[in-house]
Structure formats: structure tokens, C-alpha cells
C-alpha positions as CSV (number, residue, x, y, z in Angstrom):
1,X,0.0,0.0,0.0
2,X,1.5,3.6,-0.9
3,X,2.0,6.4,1.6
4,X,0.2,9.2,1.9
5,X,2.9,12.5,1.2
6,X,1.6,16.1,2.3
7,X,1.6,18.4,-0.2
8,X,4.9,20.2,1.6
9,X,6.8,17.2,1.6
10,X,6.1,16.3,-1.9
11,X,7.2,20.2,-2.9
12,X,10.4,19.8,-1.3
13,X,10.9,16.2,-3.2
14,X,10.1,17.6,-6.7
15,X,12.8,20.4,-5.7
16,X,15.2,17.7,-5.5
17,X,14.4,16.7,-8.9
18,X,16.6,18.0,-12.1
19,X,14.3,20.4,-14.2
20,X,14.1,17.9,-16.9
21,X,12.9,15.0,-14.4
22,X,10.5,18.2,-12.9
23,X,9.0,18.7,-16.3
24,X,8.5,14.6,-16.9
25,X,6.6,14.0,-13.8
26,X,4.3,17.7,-14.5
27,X,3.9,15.6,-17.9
28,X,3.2,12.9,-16.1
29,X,0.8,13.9,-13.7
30,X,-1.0,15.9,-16.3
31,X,-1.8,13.2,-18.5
32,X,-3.7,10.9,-14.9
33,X,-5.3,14.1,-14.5
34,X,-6.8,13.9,-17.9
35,X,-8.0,10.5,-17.8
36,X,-9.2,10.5,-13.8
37,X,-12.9,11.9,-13.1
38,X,-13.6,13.2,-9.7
39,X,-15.8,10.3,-8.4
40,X,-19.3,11.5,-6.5
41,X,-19.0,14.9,-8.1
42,X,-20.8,17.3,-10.8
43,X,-19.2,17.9,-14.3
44,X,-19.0,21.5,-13.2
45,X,-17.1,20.7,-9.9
46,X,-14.4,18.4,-12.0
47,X,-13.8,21.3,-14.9
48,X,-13.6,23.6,-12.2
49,X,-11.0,21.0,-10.2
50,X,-9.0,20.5,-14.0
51,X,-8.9,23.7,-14.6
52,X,-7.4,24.8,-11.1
53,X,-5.0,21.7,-12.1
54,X,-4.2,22.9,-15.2
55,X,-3.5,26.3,-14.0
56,X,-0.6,25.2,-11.3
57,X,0.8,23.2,-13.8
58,X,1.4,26.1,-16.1
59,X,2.8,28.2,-13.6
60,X,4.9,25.4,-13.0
61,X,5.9,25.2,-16.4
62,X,6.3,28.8,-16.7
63,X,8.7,28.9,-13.7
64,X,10.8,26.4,-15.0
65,X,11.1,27.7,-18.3
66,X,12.2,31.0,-16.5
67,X,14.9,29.8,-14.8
68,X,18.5,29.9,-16.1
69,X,20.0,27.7,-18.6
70,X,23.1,27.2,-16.8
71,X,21.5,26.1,-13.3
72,X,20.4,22.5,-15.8
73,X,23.8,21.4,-16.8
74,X,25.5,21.2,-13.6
75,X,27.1,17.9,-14.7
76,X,29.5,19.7,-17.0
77,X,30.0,22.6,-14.8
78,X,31.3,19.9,-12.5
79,X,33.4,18.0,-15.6
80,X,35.3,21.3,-16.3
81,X,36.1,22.0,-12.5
82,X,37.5,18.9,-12.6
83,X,39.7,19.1,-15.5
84,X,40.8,22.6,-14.1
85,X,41.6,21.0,-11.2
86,X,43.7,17.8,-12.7
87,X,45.6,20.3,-15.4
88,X,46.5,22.3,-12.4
89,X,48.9,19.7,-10.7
């Protein structure tokens, strides 16, 4: 059986994440949203619940896209401090 995660605790989880694995799992919790109905309520009260949805995951988006390109590729940022360091002895 899974384990329930506030809403806090999954936030600072996802900001462990790279930016590319952030925008998979938005993906990926975009497309459940699409397919899932809100059981034992009105049409009206799921648009308005997909809509609020779709809303924080566009500001997500629009955050991420936002931040700089040189925060993603940390990996070679490490690589050359490395080499720097190796040439340097």
C-alpha cells in the first residue's frame, strides 16, 4: 500500500528533482489528470478541479522555463572544474 505525502513534503521532493525529471513528472501527472474523473461529483465541480489543475501546472511550467540555462547542466559545470583542477597539478 502507498504512503500518503503532504503536499509540503512532496514540494520539497520535486525540488530535488533535475528540471528535466521536474517537467516529466508535470507531464506525467497531467496526463492521470486527464483521464481521472472526480468520483461522486458534478461535471461542473471536476472542470472547475481540471482547470485549477491545469492552472498550477502552467505556472509550474512557466517557472521552470524561466529559470536559467546554466543552473540544468551542472554535470558539465562539475566536468570542467575537474579538469581545471587535474591540469592544475
Amino acid at each position: 500500500m502507498s504512503e500518503k505525502v503532504s503536499l509540503e513534503r512532496l514540494e520539497q521532493m520535486t525540488a530535488q528533482l533535475t528540471p528535466e525529471e521536474q517537467i516529466k513528472l508535470i507531464a506525467s501527472i497531467g496526463q492521470r489528470l486527464s483521464k481521472m474523473r472526480i468520483s461522486g461529483g458534478t461535471e461542473a465541480l471536476w472542470r472547475k478541479e481540471y482547470a485549477s489543475r491545469i492552472e498550477a501546472f502552467v505556472k509550474m511550467s512557466e517557472e521552470m522555463a524561466a529559470e536559467p540555462i546554466s543552473e540544468v547542466d551542472s554535470a558539465r559545470d562539475i566536468r570542467e572544474i575537474r579538469e581545471e583542477r587535474s591540469s592544475g597539478l
